[in-house]
C-alpha positions as CSV (number, residue, x, y, z in Angstrom):
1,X,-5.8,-31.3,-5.8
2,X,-8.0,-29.8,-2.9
3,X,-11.0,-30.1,-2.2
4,X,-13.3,-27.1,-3.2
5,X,-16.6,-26.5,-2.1
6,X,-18.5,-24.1,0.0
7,X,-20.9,-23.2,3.0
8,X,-24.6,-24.3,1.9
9,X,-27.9,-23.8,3.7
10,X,-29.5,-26.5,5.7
11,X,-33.1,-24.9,4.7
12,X,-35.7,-27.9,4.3
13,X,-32.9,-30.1,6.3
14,X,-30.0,-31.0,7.5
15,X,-29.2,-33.3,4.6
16,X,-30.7,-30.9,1.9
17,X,-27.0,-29.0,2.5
18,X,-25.4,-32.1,0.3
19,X,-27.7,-31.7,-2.6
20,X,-26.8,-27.9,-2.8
21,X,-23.2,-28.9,-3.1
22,X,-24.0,-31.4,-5.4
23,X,-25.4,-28.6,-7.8
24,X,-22.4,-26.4,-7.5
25,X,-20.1,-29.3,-7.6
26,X,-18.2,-29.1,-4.9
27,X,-16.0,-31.4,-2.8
28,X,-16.5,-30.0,0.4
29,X,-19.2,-29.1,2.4
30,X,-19.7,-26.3,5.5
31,X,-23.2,-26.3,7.3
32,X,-24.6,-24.8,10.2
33,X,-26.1,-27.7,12.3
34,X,-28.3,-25.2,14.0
35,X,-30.0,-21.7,13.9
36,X,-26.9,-19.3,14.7
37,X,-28.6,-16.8,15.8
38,X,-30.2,-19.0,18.4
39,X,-28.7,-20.1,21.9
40,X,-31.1,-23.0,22.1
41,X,-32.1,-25.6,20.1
42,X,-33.6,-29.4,20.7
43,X,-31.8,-32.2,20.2
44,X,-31.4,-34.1,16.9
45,X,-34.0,-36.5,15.9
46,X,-33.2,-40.1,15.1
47,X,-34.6,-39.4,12.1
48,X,-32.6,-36.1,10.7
49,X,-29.2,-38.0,11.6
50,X,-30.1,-40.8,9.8
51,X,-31.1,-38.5,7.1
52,X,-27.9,-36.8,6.7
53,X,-25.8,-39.9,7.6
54,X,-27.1,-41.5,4.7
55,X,-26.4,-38.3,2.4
56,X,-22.9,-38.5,3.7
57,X,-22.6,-42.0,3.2
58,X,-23.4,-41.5,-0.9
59,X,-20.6,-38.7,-0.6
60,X,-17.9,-40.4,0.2
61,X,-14.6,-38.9,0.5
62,X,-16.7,-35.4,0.7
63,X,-14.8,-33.5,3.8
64,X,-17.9,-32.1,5.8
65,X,-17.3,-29.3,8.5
66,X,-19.8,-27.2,11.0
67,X,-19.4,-23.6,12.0
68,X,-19.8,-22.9,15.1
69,X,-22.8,-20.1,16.0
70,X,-21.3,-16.4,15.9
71,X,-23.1,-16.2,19.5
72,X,-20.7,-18.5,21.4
73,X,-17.8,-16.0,22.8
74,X,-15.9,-18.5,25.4
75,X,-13.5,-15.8,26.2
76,X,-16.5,-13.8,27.4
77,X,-16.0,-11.6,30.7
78,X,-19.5,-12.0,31.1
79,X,-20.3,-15.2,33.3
80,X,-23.3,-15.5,31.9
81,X,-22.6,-14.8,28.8
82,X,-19.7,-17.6,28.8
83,X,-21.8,-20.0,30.8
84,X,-24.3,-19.8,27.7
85,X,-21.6,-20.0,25.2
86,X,-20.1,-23.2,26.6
87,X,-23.8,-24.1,27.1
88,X,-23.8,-23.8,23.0
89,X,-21.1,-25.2,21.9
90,X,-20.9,-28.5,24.1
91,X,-24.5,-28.6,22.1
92,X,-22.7,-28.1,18.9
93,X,-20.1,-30.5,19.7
94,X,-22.6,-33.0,20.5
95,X,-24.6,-33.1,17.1
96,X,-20.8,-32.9,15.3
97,X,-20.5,-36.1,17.1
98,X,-23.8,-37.6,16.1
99,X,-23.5,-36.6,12.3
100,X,-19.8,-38.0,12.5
101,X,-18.3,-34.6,11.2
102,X,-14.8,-34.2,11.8
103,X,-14.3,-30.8,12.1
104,X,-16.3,-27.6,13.9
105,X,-15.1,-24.2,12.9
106,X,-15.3,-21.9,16.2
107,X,-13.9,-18.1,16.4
108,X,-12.0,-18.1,19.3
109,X,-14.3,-15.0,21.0
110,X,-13.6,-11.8,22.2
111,X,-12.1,-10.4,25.6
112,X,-14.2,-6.9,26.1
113,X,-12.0,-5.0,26.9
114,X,-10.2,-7.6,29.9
115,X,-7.5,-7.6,28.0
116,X,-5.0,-10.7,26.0
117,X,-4.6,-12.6,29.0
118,X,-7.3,-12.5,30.3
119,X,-9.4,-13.7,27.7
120,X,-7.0,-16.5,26.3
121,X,-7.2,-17.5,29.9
122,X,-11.1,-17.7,29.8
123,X,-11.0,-18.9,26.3
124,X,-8.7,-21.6,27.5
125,X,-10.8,-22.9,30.2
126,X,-14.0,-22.7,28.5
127,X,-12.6,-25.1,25.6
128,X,-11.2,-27.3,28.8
129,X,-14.5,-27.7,30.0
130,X,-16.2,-28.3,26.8
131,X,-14.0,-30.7,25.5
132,X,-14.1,-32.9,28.9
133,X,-18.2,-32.9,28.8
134,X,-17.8,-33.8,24.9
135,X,-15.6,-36.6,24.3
136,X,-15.1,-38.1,21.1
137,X,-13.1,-37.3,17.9
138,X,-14.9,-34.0,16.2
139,X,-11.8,-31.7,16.0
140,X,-11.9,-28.1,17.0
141,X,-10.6,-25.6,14.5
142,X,-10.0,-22.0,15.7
143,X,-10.8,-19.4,12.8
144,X,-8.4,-17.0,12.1
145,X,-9.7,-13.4,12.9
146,X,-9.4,-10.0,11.1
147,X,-8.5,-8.8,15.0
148,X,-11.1,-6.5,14.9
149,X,-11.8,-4.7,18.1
150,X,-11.1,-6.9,21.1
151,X,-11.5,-10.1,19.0
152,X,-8.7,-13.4,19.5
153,X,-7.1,-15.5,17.0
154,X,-5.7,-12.1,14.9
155,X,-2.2,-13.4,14.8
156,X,-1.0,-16.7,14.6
157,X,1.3,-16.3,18.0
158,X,-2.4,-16.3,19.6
159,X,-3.7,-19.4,17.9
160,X,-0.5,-21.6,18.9
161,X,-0.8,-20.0,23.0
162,X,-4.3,-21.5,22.5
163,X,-3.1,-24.7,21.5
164,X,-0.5,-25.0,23.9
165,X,-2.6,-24.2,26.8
166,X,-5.3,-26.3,26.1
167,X,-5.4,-29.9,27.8
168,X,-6.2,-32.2,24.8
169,X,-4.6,-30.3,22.8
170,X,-5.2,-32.7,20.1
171,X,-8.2,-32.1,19.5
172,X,-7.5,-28.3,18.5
173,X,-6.5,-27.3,15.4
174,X,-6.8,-23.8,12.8
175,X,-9.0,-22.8,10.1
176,X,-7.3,-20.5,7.9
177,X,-9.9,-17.5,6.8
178,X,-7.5,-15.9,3.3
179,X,-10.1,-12.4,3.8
180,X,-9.6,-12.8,7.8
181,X,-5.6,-13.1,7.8
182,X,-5.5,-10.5,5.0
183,X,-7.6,-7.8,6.9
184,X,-5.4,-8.8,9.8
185,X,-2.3,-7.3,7.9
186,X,-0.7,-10.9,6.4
187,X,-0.1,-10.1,3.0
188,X,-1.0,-12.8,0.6
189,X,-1.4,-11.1,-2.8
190,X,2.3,-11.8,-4.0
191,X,3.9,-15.5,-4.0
192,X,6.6,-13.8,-2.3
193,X,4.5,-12.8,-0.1
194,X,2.1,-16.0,0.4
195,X,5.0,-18.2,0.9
196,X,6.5,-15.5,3.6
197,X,3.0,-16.0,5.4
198,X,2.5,-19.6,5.4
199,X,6.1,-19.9,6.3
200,X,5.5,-17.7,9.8
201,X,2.0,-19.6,10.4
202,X,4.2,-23.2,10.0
203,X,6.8,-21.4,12.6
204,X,4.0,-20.2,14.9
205,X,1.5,-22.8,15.0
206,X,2.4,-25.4,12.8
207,X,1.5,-26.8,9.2
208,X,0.3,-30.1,10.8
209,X,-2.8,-28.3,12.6
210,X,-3.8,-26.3,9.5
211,X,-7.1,-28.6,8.8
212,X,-9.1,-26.3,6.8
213,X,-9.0,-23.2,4.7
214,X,-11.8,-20.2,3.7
215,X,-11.6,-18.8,0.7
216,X,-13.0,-15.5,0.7
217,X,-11.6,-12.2,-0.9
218,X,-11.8,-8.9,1.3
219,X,-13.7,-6.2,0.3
220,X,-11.2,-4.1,3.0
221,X,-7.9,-3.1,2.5
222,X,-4.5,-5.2,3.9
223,X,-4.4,-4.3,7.9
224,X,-8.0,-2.9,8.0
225,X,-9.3,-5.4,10.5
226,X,-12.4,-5.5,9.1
227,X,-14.0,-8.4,7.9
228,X,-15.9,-8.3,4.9
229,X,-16.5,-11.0,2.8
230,X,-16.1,-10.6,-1.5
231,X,-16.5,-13.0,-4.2
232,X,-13.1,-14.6,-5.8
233,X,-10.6,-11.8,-7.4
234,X,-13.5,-9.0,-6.9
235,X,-11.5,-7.7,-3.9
236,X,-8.7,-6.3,-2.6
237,X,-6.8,-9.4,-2.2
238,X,-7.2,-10.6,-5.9
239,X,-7.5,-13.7,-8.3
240,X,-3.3,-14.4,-7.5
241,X,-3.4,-14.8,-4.1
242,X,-5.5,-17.5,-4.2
243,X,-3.7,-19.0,-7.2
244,X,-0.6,-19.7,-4.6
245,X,-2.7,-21.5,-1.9
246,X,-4.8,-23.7,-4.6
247,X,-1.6,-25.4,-6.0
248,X,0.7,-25.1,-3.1
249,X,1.8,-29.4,-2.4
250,X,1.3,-28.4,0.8
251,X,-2.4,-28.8,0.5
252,X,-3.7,-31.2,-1.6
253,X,-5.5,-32.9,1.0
254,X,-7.5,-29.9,2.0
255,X,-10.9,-28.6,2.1
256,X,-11.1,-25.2,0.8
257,X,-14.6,-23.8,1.8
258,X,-16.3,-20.8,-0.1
259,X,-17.8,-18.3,2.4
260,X,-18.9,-15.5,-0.2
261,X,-21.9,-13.7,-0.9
262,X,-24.6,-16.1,-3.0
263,X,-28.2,-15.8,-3.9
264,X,-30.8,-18.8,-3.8
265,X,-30.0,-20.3,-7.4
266,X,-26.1,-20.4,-6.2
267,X,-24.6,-19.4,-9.6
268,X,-22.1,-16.9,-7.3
269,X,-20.5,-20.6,-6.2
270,X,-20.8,-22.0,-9.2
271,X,-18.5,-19.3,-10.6
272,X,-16.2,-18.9,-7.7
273,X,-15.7,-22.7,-7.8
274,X,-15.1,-22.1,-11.6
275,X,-12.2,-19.2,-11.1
276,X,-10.8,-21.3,-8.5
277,X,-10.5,-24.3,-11.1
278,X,-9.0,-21.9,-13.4
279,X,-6.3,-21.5,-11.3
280,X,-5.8,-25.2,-10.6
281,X,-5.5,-25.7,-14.3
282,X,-3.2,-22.6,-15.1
283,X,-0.7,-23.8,-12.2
């Protein structure tokens, strides 16, 4: 069975994230280590890593991930805009590190207008350099993108170029988004359908460096390239294509993280993580 769980606030403390999963009863846990709508931030104190290592450590077997801030773009044209974005995330990778979480979700950035190449290239390098400044064994999972605008990572063809390119190569590996890939035209709604898509990921990038899913309906249409966020079988993808990912064999070792719309009493998890149970149980 996989592990379901969901993206929970930090608010009061880094740790304060596991007893908000804890109330939805989840089995998997997404955080922001940091403001995201910051570029700075100081470093941990002693005191909030033992905190949350603690919290972790009466959680075991709880996969914990970090997403990376929306600010970073390391395929920026921008030199200063890329500077501060490696600037970021060797920051990010850092407290990763120091919290012992495995993975950091990043989207892979856009290239303004530079074009493909050119901003896998920049993309490329900027993840060479971060990754030589930060060793360790926190993994890097690119998020799959709607493709809106200029934005990387809309096909899977552009994940697996990354991969390939990169020197340690790994310590890369994908976050599957179900609302990104569908606004991105990959049609999960039918089993057909699911089975066709998982089965061009496996051919593109590989199964093996699939570490993570989101589970988000879309409130867009297939191909829109928009990416908006709705609660489980509200949207246009629908309660059945999740109902294919949940018990596919394939993934019963996976976190499954809930990135939907929720309120400050976190019922809206509580009954996503329900439907998504529902499914489980129905096969």
């Amino acid at each position: 069975m996989p592990f379901l769980g969901a993206h929970e606030s930090v608010s009061g403390g880094l740790h304060m994230a596991f007893a908000r999963i804890d109330k939805v009863g989840g089995q998997a846990l997404q955080i922001f280590t940091r403001n995201q709508r910051q570029w700075r931030h100081p470093p941990l104190a002693t005191s909030e890593v033992d905190q949350f290592l603690q919290e972790q450590s009466r959680h075991e077997g709880m996969i914990v991930a970090s997403h990376a801030s929306y600010l970073v773009n390391l395929a920026a044209g921008e030199e200063g805009l890329r500077r501060r974005s490696i600037d970021a995330f060797v920051e990010e990778l850092r407290r990763c590190e120091q919290l012992q979480v495995p993975y950091v979700v990043l989207h892979p950035g856009a290239h303004g207008g530079d074009g493909l190449e050119a901003g896998l290239a920049r993309l490329v390098t900027s993840l060479d350099e971060v990754l030589a400044t930060v060793p360790g064994s926190s993994m890097v999972l690119l998020e799959t993108t709607a493709g809106q605008g200029t934005g990387l990572g809309g096909t899977f063809e552009e994940l697996a170029l990354i991969r390939q390119r990169v020197q340690a190569s790994e310590r890369i590996g994908v976050c599957l988004d179900t609302c990104h890939v569908f606004a991105a035209g990959y049609d999960i709604r039918s089993k057909s359908g699911y089975q066709s898509v998982i089965r061009h990921f496996d051919e593109s990038v590989g199964l093996q460096h699939l570490r993570l899913f989101h589970l988000n309906d879309s409130k867009k249409e297939l191909g829109s390239r928009v990416d908006r966020h709705e609660h489980i079988g509200a949207g246009c993808i629908g309660v059945d294509g999740f109902r294919w990912l949940v018990n596919d064999d394939r993934f019963t070792r996976h976190a499954m993280i809930l990135e939907t719309p929720k309120g400050d009493d976190l019922q809206e998890d509580i009954e996503n993580l329900q439907t998504l149970r529902r499914l489980l149980e129905q096969g």
